[in-house]
C-alpha positions in Angstrom: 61.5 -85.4 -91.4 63.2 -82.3 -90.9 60.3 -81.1 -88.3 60.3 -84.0 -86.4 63.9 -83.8 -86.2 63.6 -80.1 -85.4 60.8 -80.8 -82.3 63.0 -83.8 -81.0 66.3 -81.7 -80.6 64.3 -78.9 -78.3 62.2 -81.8 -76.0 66.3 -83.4 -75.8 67.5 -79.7 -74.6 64.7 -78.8 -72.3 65.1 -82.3 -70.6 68.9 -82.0 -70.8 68.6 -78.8 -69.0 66.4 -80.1 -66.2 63.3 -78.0 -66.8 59.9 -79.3 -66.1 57.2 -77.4 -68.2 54.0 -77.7 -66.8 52.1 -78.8 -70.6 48.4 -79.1 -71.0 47.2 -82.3 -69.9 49.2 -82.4 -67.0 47.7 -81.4 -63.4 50.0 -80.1 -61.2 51.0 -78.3 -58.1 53.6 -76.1 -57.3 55.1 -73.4 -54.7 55.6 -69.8 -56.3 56.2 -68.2 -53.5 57.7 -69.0 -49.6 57.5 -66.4 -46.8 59.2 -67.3 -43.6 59.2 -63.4 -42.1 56.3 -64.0 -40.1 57.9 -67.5 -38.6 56.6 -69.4 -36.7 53.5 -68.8 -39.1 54.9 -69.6 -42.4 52.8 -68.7 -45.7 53.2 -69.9 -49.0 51.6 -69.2 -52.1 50.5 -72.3 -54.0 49.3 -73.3 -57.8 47.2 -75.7 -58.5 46.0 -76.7 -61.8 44.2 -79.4 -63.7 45.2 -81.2 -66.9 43.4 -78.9 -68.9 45.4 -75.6 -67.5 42.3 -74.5 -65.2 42.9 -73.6 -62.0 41.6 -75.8 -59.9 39.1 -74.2 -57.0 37.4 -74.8 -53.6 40.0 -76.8 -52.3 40.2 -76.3 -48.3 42.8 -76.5 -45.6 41.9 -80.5 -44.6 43.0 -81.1 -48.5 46.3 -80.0 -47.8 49.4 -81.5 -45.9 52.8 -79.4 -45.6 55.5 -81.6 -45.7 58.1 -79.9 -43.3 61.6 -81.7 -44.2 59.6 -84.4 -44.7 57.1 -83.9 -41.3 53.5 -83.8 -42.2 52.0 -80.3 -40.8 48.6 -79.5 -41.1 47.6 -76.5 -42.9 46.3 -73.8 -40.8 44.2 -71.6 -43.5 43.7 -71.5 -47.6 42.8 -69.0 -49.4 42.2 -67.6 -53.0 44.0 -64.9 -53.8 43.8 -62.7 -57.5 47.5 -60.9 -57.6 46.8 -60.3 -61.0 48.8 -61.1 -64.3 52.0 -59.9 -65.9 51.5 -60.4 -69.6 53.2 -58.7 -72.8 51.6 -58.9 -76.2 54.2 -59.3 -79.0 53.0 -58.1 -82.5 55.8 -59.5 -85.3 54.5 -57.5 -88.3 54.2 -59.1 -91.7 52.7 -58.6 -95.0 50.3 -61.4 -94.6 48.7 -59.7 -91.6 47.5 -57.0 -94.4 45.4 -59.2 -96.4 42.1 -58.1 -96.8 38.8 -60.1 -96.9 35.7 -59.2 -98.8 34.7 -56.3 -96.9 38.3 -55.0 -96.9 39.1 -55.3 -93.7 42.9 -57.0 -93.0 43.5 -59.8 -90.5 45.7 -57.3 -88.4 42.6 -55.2 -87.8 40.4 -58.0 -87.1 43.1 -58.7 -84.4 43.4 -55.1 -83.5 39.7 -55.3 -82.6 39.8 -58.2 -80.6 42.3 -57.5 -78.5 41.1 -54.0 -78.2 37.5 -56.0 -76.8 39.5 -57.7 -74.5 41.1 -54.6 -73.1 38.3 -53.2 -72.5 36.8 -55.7 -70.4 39.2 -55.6 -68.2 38.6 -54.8 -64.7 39.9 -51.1 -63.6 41.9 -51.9 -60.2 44.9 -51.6 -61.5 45.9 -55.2 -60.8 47.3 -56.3 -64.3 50.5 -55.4 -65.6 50.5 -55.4 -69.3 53.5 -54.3 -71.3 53.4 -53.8 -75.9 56.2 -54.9 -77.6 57.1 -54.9 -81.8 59.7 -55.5 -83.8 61.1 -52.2 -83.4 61.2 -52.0 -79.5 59.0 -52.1 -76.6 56.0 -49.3 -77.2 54.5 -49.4 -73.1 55.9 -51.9 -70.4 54.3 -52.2 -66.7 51.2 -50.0 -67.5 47.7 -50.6 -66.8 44.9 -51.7 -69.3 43.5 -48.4 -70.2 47.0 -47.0 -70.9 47.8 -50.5 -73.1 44.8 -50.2 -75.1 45.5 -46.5 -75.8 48.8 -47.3 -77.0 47.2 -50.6 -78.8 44.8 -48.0 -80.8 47.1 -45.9 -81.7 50.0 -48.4 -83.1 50.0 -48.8 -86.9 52.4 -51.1 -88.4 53.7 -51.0 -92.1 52.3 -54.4 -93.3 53.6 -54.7 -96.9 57.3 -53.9 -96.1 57.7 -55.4 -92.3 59.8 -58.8 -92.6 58.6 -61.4 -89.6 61.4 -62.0 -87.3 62.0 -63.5 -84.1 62.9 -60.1 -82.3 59.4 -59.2 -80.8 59.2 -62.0 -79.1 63.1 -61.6 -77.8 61.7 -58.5 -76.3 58.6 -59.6 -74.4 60.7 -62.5 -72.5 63.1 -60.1 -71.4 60.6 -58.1 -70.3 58.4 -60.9 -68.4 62.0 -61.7 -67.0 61.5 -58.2 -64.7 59.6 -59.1 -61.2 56.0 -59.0 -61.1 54.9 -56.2 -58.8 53.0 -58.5 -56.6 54.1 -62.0 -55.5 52.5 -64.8 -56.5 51.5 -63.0 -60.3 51.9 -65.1 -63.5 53.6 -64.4 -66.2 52.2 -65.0 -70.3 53.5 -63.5 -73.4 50.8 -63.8 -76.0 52.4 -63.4 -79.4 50.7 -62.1 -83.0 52.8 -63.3 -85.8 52.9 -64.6 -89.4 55.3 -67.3 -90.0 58.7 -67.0 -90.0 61.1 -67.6 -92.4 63.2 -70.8 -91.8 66.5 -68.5 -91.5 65.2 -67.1 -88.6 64.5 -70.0 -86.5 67.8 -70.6 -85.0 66.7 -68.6 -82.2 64.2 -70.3 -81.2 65.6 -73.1 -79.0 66.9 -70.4 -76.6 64.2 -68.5 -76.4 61.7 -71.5 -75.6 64.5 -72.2 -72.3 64.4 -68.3 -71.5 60.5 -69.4 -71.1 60.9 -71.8 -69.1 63.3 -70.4 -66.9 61.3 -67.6 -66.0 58.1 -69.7 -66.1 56.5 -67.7 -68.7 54.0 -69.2 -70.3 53.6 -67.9 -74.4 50.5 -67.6 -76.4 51.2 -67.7 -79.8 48.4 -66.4 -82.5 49.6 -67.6 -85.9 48.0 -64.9 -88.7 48.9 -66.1 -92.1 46.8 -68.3 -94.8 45.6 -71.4 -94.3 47.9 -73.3 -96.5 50.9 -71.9 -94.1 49.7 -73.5 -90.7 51.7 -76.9 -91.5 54.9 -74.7 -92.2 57.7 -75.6 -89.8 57.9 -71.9 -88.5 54.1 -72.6 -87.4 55.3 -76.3 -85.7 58.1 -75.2 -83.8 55.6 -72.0 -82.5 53.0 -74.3 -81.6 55.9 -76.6 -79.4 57.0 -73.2 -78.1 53.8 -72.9 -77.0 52.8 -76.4 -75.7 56.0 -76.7 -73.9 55.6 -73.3 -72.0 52.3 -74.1 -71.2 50.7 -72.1 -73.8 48.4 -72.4 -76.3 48.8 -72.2 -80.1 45.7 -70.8 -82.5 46.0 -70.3 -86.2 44.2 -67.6 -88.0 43.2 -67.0 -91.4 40.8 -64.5 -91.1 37.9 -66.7 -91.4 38.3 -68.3 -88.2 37.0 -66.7 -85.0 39.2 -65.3 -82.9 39.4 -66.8 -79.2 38.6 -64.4 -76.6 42.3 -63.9 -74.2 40.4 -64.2 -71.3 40.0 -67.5 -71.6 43.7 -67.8 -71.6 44.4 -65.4 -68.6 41.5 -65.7 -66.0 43.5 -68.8 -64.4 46.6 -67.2 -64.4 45.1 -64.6 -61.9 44.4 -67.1 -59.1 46.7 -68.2 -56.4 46.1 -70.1 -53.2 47.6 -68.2 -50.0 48.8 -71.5 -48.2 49.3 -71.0 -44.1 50.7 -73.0 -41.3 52.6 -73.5 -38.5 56.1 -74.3 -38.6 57.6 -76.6 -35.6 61.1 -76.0 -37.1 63.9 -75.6 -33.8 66.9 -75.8 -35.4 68.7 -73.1 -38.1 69.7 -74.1 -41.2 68.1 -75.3 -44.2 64.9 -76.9 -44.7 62.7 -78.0 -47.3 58.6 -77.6 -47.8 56.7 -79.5 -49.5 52.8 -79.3 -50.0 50.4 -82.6 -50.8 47.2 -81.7 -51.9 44.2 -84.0 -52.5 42.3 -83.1 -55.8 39.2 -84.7 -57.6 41.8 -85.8 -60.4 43.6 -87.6 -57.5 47.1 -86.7 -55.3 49.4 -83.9 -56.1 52.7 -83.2 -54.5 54.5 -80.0 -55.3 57.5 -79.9 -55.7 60.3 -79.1 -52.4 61.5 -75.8 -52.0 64.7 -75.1 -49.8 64.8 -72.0 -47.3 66.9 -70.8 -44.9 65.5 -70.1 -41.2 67.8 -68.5 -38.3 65.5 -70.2 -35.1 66.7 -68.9 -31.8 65.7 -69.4 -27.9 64.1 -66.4 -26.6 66.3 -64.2 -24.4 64.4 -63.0 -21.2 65.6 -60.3 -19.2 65.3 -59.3 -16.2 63.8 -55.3 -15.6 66.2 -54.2 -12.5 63.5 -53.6 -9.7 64.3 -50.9 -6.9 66.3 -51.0 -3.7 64.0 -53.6 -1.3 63.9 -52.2 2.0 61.4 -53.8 4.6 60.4 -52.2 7.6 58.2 -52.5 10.4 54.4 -51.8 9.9 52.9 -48.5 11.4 50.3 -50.4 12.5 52.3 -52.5 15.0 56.2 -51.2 14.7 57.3 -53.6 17.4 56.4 -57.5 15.8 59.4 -58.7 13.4 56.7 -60.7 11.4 54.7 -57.1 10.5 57.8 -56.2 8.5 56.6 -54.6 5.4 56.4 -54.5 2.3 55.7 -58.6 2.1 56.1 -59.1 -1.7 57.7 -57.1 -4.4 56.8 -57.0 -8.0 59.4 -58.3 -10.4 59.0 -57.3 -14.7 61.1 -58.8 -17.4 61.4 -58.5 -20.8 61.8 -60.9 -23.6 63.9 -60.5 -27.1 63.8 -63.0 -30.2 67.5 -62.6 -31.6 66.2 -64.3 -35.2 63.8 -62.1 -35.2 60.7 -64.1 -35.3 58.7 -63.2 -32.4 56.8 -66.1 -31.1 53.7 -67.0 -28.2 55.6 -67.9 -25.0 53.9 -70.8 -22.7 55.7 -70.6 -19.6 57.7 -67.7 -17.7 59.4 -68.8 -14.1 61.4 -66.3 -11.9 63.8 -68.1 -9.4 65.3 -66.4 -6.3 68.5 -68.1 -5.0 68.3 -71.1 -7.2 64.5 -71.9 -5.9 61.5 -71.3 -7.8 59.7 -68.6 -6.7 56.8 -67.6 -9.0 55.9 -69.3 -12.6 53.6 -68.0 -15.3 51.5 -70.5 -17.6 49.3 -67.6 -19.0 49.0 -64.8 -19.2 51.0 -62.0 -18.6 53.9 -63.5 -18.7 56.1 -60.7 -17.8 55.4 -60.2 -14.4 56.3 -62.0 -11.4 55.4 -61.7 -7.6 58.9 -62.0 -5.4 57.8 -63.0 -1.4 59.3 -61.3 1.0 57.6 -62.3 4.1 60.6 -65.1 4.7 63.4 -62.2 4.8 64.1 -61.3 8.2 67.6 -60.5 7.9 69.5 -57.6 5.1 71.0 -59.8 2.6 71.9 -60.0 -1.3 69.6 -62.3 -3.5 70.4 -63.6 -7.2 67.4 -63.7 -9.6 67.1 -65.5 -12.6 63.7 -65.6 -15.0 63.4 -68.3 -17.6 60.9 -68.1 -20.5 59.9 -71.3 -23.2 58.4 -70.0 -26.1 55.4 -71.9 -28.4 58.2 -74.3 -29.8 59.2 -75.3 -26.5 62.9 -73.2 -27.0 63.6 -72.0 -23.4 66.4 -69.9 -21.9 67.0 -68.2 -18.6 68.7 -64.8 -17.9 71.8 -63.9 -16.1 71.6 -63.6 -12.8 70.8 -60.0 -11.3 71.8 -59.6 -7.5 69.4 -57.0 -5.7 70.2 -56.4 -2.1 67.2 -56.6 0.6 67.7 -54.1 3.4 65.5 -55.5 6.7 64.9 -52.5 9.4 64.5 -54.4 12.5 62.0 -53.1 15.1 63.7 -50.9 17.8 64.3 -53.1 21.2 65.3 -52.1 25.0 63.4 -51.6 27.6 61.6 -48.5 26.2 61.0 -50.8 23.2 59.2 -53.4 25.7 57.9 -50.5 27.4 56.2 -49.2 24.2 55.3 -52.2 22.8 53.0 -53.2 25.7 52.2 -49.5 26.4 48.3 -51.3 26.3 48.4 -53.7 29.4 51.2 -51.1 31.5 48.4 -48.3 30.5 45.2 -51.2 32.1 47.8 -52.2 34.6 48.7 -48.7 36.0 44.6 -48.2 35.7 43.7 -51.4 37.8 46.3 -50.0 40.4 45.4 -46.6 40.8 41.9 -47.7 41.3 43.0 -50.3 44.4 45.3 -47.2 46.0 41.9 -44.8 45.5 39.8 -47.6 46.9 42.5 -47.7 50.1 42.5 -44.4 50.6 39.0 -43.9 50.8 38.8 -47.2 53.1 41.8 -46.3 55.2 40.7 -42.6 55.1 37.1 -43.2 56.4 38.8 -45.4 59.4 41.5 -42.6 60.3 38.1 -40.3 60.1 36.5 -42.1 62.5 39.5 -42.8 64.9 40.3 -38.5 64.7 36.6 -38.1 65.5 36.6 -40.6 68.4 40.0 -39.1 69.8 38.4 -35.5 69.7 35.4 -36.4 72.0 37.8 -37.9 74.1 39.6 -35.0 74.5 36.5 -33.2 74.6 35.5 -34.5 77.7 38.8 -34.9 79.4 39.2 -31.1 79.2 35.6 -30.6 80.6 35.5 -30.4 84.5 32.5 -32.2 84.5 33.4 -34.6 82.5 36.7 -35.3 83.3 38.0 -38.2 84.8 39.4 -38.1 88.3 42.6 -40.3 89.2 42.9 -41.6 92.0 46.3 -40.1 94.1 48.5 -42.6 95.7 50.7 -41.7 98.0 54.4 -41.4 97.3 53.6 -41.2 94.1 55.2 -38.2 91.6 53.4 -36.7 89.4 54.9 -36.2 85.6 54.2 -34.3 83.4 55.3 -35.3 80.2 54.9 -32.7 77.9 53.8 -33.8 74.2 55.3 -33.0 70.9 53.6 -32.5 67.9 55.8 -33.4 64.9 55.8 -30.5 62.5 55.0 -32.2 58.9 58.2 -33.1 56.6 58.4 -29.8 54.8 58.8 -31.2 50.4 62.5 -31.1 48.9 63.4 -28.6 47.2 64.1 -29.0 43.7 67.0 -28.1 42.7 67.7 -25.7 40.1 68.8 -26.3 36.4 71.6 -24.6 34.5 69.8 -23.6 32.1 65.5 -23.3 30.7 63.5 -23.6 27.9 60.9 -20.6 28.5 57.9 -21.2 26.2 56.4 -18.2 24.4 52.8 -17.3 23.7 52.3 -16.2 20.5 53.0 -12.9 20.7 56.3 -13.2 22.4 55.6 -13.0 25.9 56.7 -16.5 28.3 54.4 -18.9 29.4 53.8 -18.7 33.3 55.2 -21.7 34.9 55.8 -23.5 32.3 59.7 -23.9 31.7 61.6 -27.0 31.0 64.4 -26.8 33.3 67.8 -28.7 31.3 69.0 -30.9 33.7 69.6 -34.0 31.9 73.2 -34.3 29.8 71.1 -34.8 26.9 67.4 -34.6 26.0 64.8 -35.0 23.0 62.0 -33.9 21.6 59.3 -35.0 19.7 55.8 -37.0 19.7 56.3 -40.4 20.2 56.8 -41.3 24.0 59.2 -43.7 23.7 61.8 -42.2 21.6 61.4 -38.6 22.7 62.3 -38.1 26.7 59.8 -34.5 26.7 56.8 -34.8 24.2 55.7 -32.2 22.7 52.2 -32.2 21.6 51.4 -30.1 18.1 50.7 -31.2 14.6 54.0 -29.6 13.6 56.0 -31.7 15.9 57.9 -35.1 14.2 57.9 -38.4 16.4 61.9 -37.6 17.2 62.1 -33.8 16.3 65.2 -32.7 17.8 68.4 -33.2 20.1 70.1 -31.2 23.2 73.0 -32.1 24.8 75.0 -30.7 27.2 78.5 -30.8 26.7 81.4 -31.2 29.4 82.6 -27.7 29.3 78.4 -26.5 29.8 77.9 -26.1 26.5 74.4 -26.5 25.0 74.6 -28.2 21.4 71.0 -28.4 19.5 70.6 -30.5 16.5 67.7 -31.2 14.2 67.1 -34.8 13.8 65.3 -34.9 10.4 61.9 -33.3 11.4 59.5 -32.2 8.4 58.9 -28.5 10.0 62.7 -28.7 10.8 64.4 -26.9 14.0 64.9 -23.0 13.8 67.3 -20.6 16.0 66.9 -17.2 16.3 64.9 -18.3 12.6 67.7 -19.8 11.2 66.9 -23.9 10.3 69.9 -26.0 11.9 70.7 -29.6 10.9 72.4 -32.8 12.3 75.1 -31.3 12.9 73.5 -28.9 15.6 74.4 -25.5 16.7 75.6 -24.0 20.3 73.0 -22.4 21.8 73.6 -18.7 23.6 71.8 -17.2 26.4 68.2 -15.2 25.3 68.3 -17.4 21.6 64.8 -17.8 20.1 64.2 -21.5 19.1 61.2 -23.2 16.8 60.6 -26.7 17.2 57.7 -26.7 14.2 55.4 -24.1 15.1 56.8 -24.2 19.2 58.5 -20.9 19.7 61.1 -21.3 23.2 63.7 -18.9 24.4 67.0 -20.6 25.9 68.0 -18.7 28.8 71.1 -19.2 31.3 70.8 -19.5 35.0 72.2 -17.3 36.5 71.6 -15.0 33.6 75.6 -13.9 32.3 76.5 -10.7 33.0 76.1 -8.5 30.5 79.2 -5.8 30.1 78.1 -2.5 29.4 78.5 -0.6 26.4 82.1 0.8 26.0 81.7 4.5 24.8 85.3 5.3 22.7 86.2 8.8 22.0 85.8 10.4 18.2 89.5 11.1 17.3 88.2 13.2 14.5 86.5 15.2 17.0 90.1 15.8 19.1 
């Protein structure tokens, strides 16, 4: 009566406490382990087991549905995973562990043996964590097999004067209370022990709910005589072990010992459970996992987690200052204007953390949509500028929409477009139909060459015809004879040959640019007289008024203007050779030239001389006072 009494108060305090022990005979399934780090892909580790405590294999992804606060998700991949196994073996010394049978041998060294066996066949990789614990104290905790067994072979208990206590067993659940060293591990405690004596049992009921707490399942080897497996000490350790999950064998040293493999190889499987979430909202959540067996449906249990789930924050990479100008090709046409697009980057930040596929990118100009992305990469954009004619500011704003359909857009970003507008005028129009004035001016030279030869042959001919005339009037024989009237006076009329129009003169300049050969000397009729207020140079017809022809020469190289009091001021007007006087480079600014300076345009050596020429005063010659 008293051990049915005894077994009904701990199934009344487990329940009252709200544990669920996973006994044998019961298939279940259960989470052990939730990892949301990797979010949107969310991986859970998963148990599942059959009513006789085997784990149950070969399940795939199609027999598994997440439950996803309450939403079914299909499981993306399932796989078997062997973390390993954190397990403490308890030895509660006692004098009937040091009977001997007929050979001598005691029941502790028959279970020395054993377990020793068991060690050994252990795999070496280190996966295991095995811990020894006795009455005295742990002897090794979170070791490997090899250095277990060593300290298993070596340990060598007083049998005749140990009393069997509840202590050893205290120790191992506060060990397997420490964290496994790999997620997802099981924990066992598999303890050797005589009975107890009944004084000692109190204990008991506390440590069976520090078992299930920590989900420790406990092993218990009962070594005693035969007539002591229906004591109550050996009934309330066989419902320790039932109710962890255990398993409860009773040796007298006849019996055979189980091997503790059997025990422990289906604590070392897990399933690695993945899928993906469709969670949009923070907070807490619960997970659920139904999975279809061969013994029928089983739902583990919810677990609540907390998820921060944020829109992703594009931003927008500041491009450069925009600034279109007119082609090379054709600098005159407003619709050559160039560059016509501009690339535009961006960036994009999770603020939870949980980096995510995007699915759409879109970058708007102005409020309008100017380029989108629906694949890849999504973080570039192509801006069109053909449509900006005029300088202006523009807003841009880039949106991005991640795998869970989040979106956000940026704050806007003003850029300023700077338009150059092709030069205008009537050296513009000039230069910009240089091509038919050039065919033109061709055509109409031809028709005045074709007049002159026409109207030359006839004036040849007419000359020709007048000379014989005048040939023949002038020979006696030839000549005709008027007839005299009388009365009549003869004139005379004396002819006068017009002298031809002798050409203007051209008037002289102020002042000359005398080009210089290369070793100095000027260039024979070759100056540029000054006699515009201002003049430029350079290659490029239109903007320069003398055109200088040499490599080192810029399309507008440089600037003279004549001042109102005569002065000459030259200034440099950004050239790459630059403008030199008297080898000194000048700028924008300019410099006043003086009579006889040596100037550079590039490689273009001119001296700048007055005309007249200034007198030049002659040297003053002052008296040495010293010498006086």
């Amino acid at each position: 009566m008293r051990k049915f009494i005894s077994i009904s108060l701990l199934a009344l305090t487990l329940l009252s406490l709200g544990y669920v022990a996973h006994a044998q005979g019961e298939a279940y399934a259960a989470i052990v382990h939730l990892d949301v780090q990797g979010f949107p892909t969310v991986t859970a580790l998963l148990d599942v087991y059959d009513g006789e405590g085997q784990f149950i294999a070969g399940l795939t992804p199609a027999d598994v549905i997440v439950l996803e606060d309450g939403q079914e998700r299909p499981a993306d991949d399932l796989t078997v995973l062997s973390p390993g196994l954190q397990l403490v073996v308890a030895v509660n010394p006692g004098p009937a562990m040091g009977v001997r049978d007929e050979q001598a041998v005691t029941r502790f060294e028959k279970v020395k043996n054993a377990l020793l066996t068991w060690a050994g066949s252990l795999p070496q990789d280190g996966r295991d964590d095995l811990s020894l614990v006795t009455t005295a104290g742990p002897l090794l905790t979170h070791d490997t097999a090899e250095a277990w067994a060593t300290h298993w072979s070596a340990y060598q208990p007083d049998l005749t004067t140990a009393t069997p206590v509840l202590q050893a067993l205290a120790f191992a659940l506060d060990i397997a209370d420490d964290p496994p060293p790999q997620p997802g591990m099981k924990k066992a405690v598999l303890f050797v022990t005589p009975t107890v004596d009944r004084a000692a049992l109190p204990p008991l009921g506390a440590l069976v709910t520090q078992a299930l707490e920590n989900d420790v399942r406990v092993y218990v080897w009962l070594v005693d005589a035969e007539n002591a497996f229906s004591d109550t000490s050996a009934t309330e350790l066989k419902s320790l072990a039932l109710q962890s999950g255990g398993d409860f064998f009773a040796f007298s040293g006849s019996e055979t010992l189980p091997d503790p493999e059997t025990y422990f190889a289906p604590l070392r499987q897990t399933y690695l459970l993945t899928y993906t979430s469709r969670l949009t909202t923070s907070g807490t959540h619960n997970l659920s996992v139904r999975v279809q067996t061969s013994a029928g449906e089983l739902v583990a249990p919810e677990q609540g987690f907390t998820l921060d789930v944020q829109p992703p924050n594009p931003i927008i990479v500041l491009p450069p200052p925009l600034a279109r100008q007119p082609s090379p090709d054709d600098p005159f046409n407003i619709k050559s204007l160039m560059p016509t697009q501009q690339d535009v980057e961006m960036i994009v930040e999770f603020p939870d953390g949980h980096p995510r596929p995007l699915v759409r990118t879109a970058l708007y100009v102005d409020g309008q949509l100017m380029d989108e992305n629906t694949e890849p990469p999504f973080e570039w954009f192509v801006w069109d500028l053909s449509a900006y004619t005029r300088s202006g500011e523009h807003e841009l704003v880039v949106e991005a929409e991640d795998s869970l359909g989040l979106r956000k857009t940026s704050m806007g970003v003003p850029v300023t477009v700077t338009v150059v507008l092709p030069p205008g005028g009537t050296l513009a129009t000039l230069a910009r139909n240089r091509s038919a004035i050039t065919l033109g001016a061709i055509l109409l030279a031809g028709l005045v060459l074709f007049a002159v030869l026409f109207f030359g042959g006839q004036r040849r001919e007419a000359i020709a015809a007048r000379r014989f005339r005048r040939k023949a009037y002038a020979d006696p024989l030839t000549q005709p004879v008027a007839p005299l009237t009388r009365g009549e006076p003869k004139v005379q009329r004396a002819r006068r040959r017009l002298p031809w129009a002798r050409a203007a003169r051209r008037p002289e300049a102020p002042a000359y640019l005398v080009p210089l050969k290369p070793n100095g000397e000027p260039r024979e009729n070759a100056s540029i007289p000054l006699l515009e207020q201002e003049i430029t140079f350079g290659t490029d017809p239109v903007r320069a008024t003398h055109v200088l022809d040499d490599p080192s020469i810029s399309s507008l190289h440089a600037r003279l203007r004549c001042t109102a009091e005569g002065d000459f001021i030259l200034s440099d007007q950004g050239s790459v050779a630059g403008t030199w006087v008297n080898y000194e480079p000048i700028s924008r600014e300019g410099r006043c030239l003086s009579h006889g300076d040596l100037i550079h345009f590039g490689g273009l050596a001119y001296r700048f001389t007055l005309h007249p020429a200034p007198e030049v005063a002659p040297p003053l010659i002052l008296p040495d006072e010293d010498a006086l």
